[in-house]
Structure formats: structure tokens, C-alpha cells
N, C-alpha and C positions, 0 to 999 in steps of 0.2 A: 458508591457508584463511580466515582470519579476516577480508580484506577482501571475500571471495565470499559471507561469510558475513550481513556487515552489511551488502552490498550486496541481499541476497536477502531480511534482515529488512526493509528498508526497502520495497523494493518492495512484499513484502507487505504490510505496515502499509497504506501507504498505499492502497494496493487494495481492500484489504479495510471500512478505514475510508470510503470514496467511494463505494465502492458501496453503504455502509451505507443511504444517502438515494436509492435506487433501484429497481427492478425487479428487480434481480438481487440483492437483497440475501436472499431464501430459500437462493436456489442456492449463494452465498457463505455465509449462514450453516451450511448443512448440510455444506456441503465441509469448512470450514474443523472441523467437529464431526466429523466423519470421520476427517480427519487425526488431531486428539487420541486419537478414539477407536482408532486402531493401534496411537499410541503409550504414550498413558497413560488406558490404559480408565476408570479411577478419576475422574480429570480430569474426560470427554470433558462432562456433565453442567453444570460449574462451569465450562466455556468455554465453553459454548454459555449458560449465565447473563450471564458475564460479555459476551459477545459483546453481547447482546438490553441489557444495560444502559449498552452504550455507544452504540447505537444510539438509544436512549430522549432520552440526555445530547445526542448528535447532531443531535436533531430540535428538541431543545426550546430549542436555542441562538438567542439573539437575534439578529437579521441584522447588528451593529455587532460581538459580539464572535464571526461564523462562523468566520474564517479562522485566531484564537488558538484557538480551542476545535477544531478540526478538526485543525491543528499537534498539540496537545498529543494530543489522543487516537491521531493516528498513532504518535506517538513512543511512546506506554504499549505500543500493539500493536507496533510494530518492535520493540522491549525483550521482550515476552513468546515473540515470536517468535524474536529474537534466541539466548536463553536456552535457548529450545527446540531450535534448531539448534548450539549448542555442546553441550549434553549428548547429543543424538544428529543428530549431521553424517547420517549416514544419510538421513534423513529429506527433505533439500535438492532432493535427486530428485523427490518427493513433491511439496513442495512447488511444486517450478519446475514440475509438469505441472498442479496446481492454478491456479496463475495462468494458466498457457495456455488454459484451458479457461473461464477467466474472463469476462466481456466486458473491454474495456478502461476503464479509466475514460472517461468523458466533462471535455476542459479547457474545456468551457464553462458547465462549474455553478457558477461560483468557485470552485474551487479552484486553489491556487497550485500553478507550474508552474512547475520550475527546467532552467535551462540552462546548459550549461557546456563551454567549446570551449576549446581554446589553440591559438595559431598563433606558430613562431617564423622567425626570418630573414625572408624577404615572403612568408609566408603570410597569408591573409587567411582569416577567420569569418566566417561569416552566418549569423545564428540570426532566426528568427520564430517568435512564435503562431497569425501565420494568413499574410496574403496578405505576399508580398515583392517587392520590384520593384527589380531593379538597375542601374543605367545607369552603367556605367562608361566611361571614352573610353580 
């Protein structure tokens, strides 16, 4: 469970984080304030602080250091997230319908966009960000 699990903190983190600097960033905060508050009613208050203070940190980041500063805050949120979902796996459900409901991030606000394929014996990858054009013979 444990790589399903950091596979789904991460997603979120980063989700959550991206959309901080958006439109959708009420609907993600309140979701995401929902969730805590199922689980840890006590919390749900001091997340949704802590949420409004990352988004603060988000905005006010220099254009030279966005994409370190936008790294690191996903990573806090994967970690909190992270943490959340080891003490109650339950939740992962919760979770994965929350990002459904999400919009998607948008890859053309800079943010960094990771990809990752393997190909063995003569398999061949083809990865892009946007247009791709192959001309093989």
C-alpha cells in the first residue's frame, strides 16, 4: 500500500498546491477542509490556516524563485498528506474522489511537468508537452 499511498500524496500535493494560484482555489480549499474535517474535526480549522498560509507564501513568490518555491510547498503538502493517509488508509477513497472532482491542473502556468516512460528490447517512447510530429521511415 505504501507506494499507492505516496503515489496519491503526491498527486495531491501537487494539485492542491497549483491550484492554489487559480480559480478553483475556494472549491480546493473548502474540499480539501472537508476532508480534515471527517477526519480530524479538531484539525479541520488549523488546515484550512494552514492551507490560506501557503497560498499567501505562493503568491507572494518572486518569478526567479517560482518553480523552487512551488517544489517545496508541494512537497510540505505530499508529506501532510502523506501522513494523513498512513494513519488512516481509509481515507485514500476520499481522497481519489476529491481530485476527480477537481479541475485539472493547468501545464501552462509554469509549472514543472514530469515524465516518465521505459521501453525495453525495440520498444520506442514518445513523450511531449504539447505538439509532436513523427516521421519515421
Amino acid at each position: 500500500m505504501e507506494p499507492e499511498i505516496a503515489a496519491l500524496a503526491t498527486s495531491a500535493g501537487t494539485t492542491v498546491v497549483t491550484l492554489m494560484a487559480t480559480d478553483a482555489w475556494e472549491r480546493t480549499r473548502d474540499a480539501m477542509t472537508e476532508l480534515w474535517r471527517r477526519v480530524h474535526p479538531g484539525r479541520a480549522d488549523a488546515v484550512t490556516a494552514e492551507l490560506e498560509a501557503t497560498r499567501e507564501d505562493l503568491l507572494a513568490v518572486q518569478p526567479a524563485d517560482y518553480e523552487d518555491s512551488v517544489n517545496e510547498l508541494q512537497t510540505e503538502w505530499e508529506g501532510r498528506l502523506r501522513r494523513l493517509l498512513r494513519e488512516r488508509p481509509e481515507v485514500a477513497g476520499d481522497l481519489r474522489r476529491l481530485l476527480d472532482e477537481l479541475p485539472a491542473p493547468e501545464t501552462d502556468t509554469g509549472t514543472r511537468v514530469k515524465q516518465r516512460a521505459t521501453a525495453s528490447g525495440r520498444g520506442r517512447v514518445y513523450q511531449a508537452g504539447r505538439d509532436q510530429h513523427i516521421n519515421e521511415r
